[in-house]
N, CA, C and O atoms as a GROMACS GRO file, in nm:
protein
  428
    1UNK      N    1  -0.472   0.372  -0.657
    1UNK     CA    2  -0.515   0.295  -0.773
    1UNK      C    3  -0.558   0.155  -0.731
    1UNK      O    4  -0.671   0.112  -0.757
    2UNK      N    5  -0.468   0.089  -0.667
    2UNK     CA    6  -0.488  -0.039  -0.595
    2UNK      C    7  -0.648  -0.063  -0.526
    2UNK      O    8  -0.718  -0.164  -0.536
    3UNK      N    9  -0.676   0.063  -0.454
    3UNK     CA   10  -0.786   0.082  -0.386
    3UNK      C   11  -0.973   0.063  -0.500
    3UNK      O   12  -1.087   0.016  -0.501
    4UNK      N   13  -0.870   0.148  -0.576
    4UNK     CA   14  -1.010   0.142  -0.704
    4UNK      C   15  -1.003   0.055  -0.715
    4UNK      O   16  -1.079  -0.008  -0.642
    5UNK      N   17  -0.921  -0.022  -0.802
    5UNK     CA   18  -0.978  -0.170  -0.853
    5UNK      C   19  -0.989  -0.261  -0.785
    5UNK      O   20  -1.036  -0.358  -0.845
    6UNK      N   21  -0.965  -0.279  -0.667
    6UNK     CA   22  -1.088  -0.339  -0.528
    6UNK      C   23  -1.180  -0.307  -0.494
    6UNK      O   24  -1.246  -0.402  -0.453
    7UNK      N   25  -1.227  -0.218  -0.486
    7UNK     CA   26  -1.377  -0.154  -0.508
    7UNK      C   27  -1.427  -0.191  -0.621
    7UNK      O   28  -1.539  -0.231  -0.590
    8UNK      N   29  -1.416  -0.203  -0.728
    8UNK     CA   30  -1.450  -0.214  -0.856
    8UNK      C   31  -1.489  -0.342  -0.828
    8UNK      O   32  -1.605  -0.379  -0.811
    9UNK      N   33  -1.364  -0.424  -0.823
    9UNK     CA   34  -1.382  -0.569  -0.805
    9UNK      C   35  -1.450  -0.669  -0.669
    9UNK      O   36  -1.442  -0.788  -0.639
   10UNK      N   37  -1.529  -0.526  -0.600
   10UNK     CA   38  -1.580  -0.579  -0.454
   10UNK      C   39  -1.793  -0.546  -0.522
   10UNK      O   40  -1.898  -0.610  -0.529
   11UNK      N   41  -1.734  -0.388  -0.555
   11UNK     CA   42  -1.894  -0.444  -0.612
   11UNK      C   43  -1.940  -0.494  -0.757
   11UNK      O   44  -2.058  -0.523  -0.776
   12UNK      N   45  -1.837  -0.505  -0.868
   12UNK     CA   46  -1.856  -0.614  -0.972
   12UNK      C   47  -1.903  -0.717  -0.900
   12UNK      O   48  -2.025  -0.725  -0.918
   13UNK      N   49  -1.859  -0.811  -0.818
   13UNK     CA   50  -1.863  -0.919  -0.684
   13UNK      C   51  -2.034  -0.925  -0.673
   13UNK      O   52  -2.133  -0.988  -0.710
   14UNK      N   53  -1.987  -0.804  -0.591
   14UNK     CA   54  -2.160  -0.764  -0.545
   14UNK      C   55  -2.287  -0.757  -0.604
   14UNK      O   56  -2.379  -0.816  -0.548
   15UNK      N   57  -2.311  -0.689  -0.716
   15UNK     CA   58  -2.405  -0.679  -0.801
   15UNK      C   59  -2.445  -0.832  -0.887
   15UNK      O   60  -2.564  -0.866  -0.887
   16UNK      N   61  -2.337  -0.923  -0.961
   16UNK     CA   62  -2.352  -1.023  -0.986
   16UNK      C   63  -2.422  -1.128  -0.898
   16UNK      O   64  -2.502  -1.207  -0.948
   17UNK      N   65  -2.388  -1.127  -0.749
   17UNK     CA   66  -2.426  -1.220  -0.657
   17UNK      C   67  -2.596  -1.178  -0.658
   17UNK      O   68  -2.696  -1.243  -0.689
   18UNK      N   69  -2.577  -1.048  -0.614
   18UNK     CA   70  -2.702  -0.997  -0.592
   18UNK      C   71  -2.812  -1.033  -0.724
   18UNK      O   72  -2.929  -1.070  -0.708
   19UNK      N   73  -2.760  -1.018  -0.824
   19UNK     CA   74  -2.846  -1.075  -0.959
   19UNK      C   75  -2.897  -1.193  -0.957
   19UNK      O   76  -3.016  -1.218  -0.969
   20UNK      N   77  -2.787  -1.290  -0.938
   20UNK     CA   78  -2.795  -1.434  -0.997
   20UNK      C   79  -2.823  -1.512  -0.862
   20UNK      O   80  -2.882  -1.617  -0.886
   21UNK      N   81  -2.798  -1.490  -0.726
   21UNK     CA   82  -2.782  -1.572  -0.650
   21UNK      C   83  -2.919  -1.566  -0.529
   21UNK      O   84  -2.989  -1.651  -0.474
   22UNK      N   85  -2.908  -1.377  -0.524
   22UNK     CA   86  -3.062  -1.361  -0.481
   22UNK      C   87  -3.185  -1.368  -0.498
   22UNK      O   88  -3.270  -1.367  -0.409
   23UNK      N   89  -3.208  -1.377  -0.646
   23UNK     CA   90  -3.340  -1.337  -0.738
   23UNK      C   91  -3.445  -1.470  -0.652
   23UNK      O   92  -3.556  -1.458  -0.600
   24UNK      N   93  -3.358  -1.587  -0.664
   24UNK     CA   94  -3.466  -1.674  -0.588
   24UNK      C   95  -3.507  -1.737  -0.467
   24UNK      O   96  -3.583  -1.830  -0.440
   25UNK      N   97  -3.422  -1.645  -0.391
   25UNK     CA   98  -3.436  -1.632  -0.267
   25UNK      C   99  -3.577  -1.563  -0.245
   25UNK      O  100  -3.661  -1.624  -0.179
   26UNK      N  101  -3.604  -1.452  -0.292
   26UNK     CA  102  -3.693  -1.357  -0.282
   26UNK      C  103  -3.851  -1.446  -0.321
   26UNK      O  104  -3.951  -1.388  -0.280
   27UNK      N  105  -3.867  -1.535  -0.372
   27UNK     CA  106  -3.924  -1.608  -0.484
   27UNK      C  107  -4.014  -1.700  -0.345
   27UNK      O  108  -4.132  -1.681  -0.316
   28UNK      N  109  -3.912  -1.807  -0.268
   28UNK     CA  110  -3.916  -1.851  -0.139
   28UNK      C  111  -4.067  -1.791  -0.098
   28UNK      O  112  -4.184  -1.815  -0.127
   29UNK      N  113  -4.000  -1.708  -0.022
   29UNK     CA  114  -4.153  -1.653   0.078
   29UNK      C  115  -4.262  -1.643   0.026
   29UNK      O  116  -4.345  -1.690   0.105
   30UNK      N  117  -4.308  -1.610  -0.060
   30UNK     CA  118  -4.446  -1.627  -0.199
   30UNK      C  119  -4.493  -1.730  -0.193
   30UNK      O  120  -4.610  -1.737  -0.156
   31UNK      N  121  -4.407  -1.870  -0.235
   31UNK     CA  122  -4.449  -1.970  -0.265
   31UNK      C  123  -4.524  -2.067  -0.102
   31UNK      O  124  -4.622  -2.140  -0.092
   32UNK      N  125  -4.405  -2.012   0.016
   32UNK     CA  126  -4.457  -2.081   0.126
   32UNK      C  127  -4.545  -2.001   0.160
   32UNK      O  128  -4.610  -2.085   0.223
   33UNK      N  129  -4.599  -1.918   0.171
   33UNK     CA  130  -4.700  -1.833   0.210
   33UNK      C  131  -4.843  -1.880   0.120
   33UNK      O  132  -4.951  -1.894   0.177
   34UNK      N  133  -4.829  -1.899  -0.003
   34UNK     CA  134  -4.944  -1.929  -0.055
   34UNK      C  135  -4.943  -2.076  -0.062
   34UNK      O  136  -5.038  -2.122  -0.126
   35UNK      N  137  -4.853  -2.168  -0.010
   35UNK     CA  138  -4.857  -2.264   0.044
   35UNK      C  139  -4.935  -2.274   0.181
   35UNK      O  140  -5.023  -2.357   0.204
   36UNK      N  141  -4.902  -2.202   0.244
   36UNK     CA  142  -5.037  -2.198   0.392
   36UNK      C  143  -5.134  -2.152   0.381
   36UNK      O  144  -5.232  -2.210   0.428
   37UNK      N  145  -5.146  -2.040   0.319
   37UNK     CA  146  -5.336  -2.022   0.264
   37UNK      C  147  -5.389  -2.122   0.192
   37UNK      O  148  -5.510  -2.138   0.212
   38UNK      N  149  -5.309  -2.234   0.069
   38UNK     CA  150  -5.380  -2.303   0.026
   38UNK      C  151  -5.410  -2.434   0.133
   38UNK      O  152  -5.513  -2.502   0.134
   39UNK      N  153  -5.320  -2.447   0.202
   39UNK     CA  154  -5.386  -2.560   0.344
   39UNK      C  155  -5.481  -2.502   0.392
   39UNK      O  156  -5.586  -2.564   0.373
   40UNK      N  157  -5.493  -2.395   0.454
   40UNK     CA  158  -5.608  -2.349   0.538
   40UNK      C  159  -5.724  -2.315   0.466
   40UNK      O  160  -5.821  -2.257   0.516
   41UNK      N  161  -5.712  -2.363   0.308
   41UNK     CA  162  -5.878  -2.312   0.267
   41UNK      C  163  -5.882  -2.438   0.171
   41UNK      O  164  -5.944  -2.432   0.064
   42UNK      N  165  -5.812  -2.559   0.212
   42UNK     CA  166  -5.811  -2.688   0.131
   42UNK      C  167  -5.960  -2.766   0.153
   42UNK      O  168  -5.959  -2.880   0.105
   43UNK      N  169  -6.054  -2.738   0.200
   43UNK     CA  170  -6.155  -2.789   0.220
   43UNK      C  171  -6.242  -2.731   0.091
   43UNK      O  172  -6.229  -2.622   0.035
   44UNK      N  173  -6.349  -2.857   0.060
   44UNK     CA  174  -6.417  -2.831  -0.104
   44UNK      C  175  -6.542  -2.730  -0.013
   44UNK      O  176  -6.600  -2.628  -0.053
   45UNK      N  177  -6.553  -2.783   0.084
   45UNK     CA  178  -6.721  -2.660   0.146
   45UNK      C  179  -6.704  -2.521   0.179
   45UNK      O  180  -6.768  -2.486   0.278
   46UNK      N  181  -6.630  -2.424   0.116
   46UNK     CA  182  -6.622  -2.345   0.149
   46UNK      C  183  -6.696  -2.226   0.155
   46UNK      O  184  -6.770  -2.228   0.057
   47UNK      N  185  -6.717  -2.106   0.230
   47UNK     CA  186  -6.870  -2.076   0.268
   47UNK      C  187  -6.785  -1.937   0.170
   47UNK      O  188  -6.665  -1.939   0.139
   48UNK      N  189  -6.872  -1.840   0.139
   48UNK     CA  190  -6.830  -1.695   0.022
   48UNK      C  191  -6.710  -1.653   0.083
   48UNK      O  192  -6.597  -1.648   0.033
   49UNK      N  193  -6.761  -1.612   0.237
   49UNK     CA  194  -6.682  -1.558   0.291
   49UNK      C  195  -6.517  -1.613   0.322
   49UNK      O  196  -6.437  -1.535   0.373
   50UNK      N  197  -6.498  -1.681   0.303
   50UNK     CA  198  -6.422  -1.807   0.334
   50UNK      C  199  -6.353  -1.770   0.161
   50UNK      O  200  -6.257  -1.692   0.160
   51UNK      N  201  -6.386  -1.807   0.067
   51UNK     CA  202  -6.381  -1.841  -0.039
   51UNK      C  203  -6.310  -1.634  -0.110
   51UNK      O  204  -6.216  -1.610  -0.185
   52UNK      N  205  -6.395  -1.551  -0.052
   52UNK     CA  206  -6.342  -1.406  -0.081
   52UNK      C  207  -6.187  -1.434  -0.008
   52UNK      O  208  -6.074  -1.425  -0.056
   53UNK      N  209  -6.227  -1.466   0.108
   53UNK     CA  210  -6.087  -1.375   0.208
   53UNK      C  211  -5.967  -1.511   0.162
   53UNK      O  212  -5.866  -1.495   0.231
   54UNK      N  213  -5.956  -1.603   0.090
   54UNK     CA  214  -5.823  -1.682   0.031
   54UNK      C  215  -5.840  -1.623  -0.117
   54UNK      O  216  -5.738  -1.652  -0.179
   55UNK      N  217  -5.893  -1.580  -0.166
   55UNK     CA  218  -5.847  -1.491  -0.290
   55UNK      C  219  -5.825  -1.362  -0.257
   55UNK      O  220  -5.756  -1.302  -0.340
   56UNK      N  221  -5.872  -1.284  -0.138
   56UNK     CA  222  -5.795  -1.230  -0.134
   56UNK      C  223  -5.655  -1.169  -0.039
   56UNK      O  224  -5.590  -1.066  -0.026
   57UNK      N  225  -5.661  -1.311   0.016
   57UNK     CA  226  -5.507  -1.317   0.107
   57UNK      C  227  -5.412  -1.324  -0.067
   57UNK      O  228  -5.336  -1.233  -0.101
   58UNK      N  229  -5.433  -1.422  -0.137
   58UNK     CA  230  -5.365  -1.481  -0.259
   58UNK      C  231  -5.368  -1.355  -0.340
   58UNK      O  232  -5.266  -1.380  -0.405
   59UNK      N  233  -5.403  -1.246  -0.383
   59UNK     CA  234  -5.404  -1.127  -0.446
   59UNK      C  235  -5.334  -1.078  -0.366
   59UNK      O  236  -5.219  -1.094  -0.406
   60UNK      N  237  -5.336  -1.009  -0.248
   60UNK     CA  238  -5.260  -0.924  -0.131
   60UNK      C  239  -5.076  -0.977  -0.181
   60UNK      O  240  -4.987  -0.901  -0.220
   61UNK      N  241  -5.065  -1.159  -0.160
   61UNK     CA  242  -4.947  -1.200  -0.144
   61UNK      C  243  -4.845  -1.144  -0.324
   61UNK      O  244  -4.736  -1.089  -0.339
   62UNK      N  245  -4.945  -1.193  -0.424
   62UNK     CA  246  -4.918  -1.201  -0.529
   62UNK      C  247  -4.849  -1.033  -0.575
   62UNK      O  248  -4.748  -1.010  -0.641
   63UNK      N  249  -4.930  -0.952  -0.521
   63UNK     CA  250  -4.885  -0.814  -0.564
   63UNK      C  251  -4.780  -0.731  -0.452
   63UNK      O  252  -4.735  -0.617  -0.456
   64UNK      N  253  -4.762  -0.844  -0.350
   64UNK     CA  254  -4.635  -0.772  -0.263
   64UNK      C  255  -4.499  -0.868  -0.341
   64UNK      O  256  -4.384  -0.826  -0.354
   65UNK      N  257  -4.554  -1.021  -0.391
   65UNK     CA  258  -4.411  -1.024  -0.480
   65UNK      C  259  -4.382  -0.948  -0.595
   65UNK      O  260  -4.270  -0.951  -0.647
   66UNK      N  261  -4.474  -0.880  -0.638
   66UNK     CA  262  -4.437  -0.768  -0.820
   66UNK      C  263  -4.386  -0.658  -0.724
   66UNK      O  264  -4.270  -0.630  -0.755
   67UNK      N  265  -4.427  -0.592  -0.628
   67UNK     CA  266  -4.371  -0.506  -0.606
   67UNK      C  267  -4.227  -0.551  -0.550
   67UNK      O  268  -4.130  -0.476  -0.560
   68UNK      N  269  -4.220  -0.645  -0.505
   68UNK     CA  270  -4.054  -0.708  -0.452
   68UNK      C  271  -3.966  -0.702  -0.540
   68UNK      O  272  -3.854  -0.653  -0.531
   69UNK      N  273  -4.050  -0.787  -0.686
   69UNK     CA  274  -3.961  -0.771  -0.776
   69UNK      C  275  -3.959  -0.627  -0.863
   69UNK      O  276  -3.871  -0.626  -0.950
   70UNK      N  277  -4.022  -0.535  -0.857
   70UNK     CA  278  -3.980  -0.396  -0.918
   70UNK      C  279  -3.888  -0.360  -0.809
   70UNK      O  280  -3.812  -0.275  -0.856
   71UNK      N  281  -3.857  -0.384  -0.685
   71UNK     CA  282  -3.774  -0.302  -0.593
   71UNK      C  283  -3.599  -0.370  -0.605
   71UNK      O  284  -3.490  -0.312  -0.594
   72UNK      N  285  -3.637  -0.526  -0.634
   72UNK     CA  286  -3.508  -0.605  -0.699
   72UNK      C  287  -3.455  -0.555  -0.829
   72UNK      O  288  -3.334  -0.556  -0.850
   73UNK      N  289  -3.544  -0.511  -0.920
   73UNK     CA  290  -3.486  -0.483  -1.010
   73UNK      C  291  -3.465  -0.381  -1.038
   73UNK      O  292  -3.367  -0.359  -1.111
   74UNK      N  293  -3.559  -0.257  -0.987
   74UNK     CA  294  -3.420  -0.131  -0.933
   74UNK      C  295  -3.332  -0.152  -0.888
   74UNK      O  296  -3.237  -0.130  -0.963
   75UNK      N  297  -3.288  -0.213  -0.734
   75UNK     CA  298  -3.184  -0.218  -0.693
   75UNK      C  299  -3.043  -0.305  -0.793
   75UNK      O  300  -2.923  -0.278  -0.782
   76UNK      N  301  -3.097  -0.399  -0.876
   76UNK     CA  302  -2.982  -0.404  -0.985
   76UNK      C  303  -2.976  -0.365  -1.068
   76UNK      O  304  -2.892  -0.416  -1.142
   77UNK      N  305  -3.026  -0.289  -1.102
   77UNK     CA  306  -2.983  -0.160  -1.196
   77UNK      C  307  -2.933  -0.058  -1.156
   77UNK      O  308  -2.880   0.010  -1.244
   78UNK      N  309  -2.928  -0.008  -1.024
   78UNK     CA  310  -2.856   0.046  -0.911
   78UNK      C  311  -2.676  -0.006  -0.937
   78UNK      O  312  -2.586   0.054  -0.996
   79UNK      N  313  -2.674  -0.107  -0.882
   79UNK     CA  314  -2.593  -0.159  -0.854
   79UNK      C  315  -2.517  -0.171  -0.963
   79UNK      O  316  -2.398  -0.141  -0.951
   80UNK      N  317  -2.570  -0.222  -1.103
   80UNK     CA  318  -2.518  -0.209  -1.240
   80UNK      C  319  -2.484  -0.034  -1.233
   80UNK      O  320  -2.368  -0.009  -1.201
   81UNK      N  321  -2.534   0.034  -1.249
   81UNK     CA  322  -2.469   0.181  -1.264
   81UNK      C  323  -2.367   0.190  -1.161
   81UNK      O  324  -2.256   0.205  -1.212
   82UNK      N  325  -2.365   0.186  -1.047
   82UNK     CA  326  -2.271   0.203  -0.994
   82UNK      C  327  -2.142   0.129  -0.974
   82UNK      O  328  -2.051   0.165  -0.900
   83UNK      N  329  -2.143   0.010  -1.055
   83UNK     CA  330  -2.059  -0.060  -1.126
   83UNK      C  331  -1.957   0.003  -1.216
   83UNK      O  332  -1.834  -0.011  -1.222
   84UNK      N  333  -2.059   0.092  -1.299
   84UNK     CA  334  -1.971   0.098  -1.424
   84UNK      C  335  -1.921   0.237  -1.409
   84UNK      O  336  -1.816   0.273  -1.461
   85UNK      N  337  -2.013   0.332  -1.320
   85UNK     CA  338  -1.956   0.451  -1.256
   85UNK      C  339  -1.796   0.438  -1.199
   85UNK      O  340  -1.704   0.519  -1.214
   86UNK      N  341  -1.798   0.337  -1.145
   86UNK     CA  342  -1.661   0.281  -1.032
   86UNK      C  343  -1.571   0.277  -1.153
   86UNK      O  344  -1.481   0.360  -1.166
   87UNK      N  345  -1.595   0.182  -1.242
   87UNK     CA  346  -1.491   0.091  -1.398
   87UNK      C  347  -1.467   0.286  -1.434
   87UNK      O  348  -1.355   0.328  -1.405
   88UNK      N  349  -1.535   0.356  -1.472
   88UNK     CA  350  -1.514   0.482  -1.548
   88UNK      C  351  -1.430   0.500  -1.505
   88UNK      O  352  -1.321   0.477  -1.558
   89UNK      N  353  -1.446   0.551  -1.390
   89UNK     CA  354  -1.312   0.607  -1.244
   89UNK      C  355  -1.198   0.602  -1.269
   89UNK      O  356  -1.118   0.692  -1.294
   90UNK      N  357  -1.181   0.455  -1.261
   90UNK     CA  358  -1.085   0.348  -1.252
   90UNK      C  359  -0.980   0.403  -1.424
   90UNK      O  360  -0.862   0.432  -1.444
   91UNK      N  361  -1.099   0.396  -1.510
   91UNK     CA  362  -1.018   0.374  -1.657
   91UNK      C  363  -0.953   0.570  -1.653
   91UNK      O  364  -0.842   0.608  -1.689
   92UNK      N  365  -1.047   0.641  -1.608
   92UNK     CA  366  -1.032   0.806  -1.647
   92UNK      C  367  -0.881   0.800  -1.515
   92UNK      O  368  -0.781   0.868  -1.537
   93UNK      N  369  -0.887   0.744  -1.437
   93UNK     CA  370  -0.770   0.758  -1.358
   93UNK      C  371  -0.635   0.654  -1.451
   93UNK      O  372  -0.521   0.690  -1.477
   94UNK      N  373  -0.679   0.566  -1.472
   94UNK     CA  374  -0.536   0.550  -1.518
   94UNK      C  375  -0.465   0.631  -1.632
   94UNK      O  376  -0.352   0.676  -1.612
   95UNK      N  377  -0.542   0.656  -1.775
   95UNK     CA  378  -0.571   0.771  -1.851
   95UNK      C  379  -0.472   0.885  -1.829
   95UNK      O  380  -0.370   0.907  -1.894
   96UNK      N  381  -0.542   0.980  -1.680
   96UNK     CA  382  -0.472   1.098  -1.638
   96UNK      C  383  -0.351   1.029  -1.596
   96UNK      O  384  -0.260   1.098  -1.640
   97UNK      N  385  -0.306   0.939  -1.539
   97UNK     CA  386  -0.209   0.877  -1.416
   97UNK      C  387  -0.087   0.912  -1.590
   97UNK      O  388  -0.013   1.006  -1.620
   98UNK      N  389  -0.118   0.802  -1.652
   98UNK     CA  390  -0.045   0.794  -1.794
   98UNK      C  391  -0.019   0.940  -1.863
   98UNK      O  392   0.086   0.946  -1.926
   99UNK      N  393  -0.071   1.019  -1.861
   99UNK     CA  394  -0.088   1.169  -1.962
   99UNK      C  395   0.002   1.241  -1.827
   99UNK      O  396   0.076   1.330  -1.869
  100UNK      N  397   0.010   1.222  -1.685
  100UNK     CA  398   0.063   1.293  -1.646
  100UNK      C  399   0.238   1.254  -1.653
  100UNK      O  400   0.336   1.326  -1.635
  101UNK      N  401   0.225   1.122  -1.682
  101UNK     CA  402   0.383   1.088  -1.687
  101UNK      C  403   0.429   1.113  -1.806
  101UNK      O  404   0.549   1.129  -1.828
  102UNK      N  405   0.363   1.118  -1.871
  102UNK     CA  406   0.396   1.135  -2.038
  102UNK      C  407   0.466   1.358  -2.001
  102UNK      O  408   0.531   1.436  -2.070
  103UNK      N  409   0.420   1.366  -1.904
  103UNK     CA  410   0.443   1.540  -1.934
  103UNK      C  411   0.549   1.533  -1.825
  103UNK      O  412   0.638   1.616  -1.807
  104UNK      N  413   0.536   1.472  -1.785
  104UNK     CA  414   0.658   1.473  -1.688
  104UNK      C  415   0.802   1.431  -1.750
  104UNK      O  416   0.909   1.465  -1.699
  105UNK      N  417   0.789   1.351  -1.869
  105UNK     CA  418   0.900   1.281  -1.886
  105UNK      C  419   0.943   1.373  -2.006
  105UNK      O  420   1.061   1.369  -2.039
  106UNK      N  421   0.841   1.470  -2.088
  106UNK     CA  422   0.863   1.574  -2.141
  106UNK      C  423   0.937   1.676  -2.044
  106UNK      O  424   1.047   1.716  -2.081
  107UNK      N  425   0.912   1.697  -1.987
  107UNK     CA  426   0.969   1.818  -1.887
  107UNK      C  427   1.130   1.806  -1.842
  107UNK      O  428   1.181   1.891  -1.769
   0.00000   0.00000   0.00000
């Protein structure tokens, strides 16, 4: 029993951190990245070609963070289910733990 509700209480832990503490971590690399394409195409003369390939470095970057964040937000919703999978456990075991002493103390 002890064991469950350390688990419980290791990835309750887990999933929260992962929510609140990572989300803008992930956020980071986007911003410095299109921070260096916008230096390297900071000049007003820019020739088409020049002018295509920083829109579309800046499109490329923009749609690997949506997909970052659809893969973040599966994974906490992941993590939320298997949260509450663990809490079920936990509650259906104490439940039986209780119903079996109750028949025992009948007996």
């Amino acid at each position: 029993m002890r064991i469950s509700s350390n688990l419980t209480l290791a990835v309750a832990i887990g999933s929260l951190a992962f929510c609140f503490f990572l989300t803008p971590i992930r956020k980071r690399p986007t911003d410095s990245a299109l921070a260096v394409i916008a230096e390297r195409y900071l000049r007003k003369d820019l020739s088409a070609d020049e002018q295509k390939g920083f829109e579309f470095e800046a499109r490329w970057i923009r749609s690997n963070e949506r997909a970052m964040a659809s893969a973040f937000e599966a994974t906490r919703l992941a993590l939320l289910f298997v949260t509450l999978v663990v809490v079920a456990q936990v509650l259906t075991e104490k439940r039986l733990r209780k119903r079996m002493e109750s028949v025992e103390s009948i007996d």
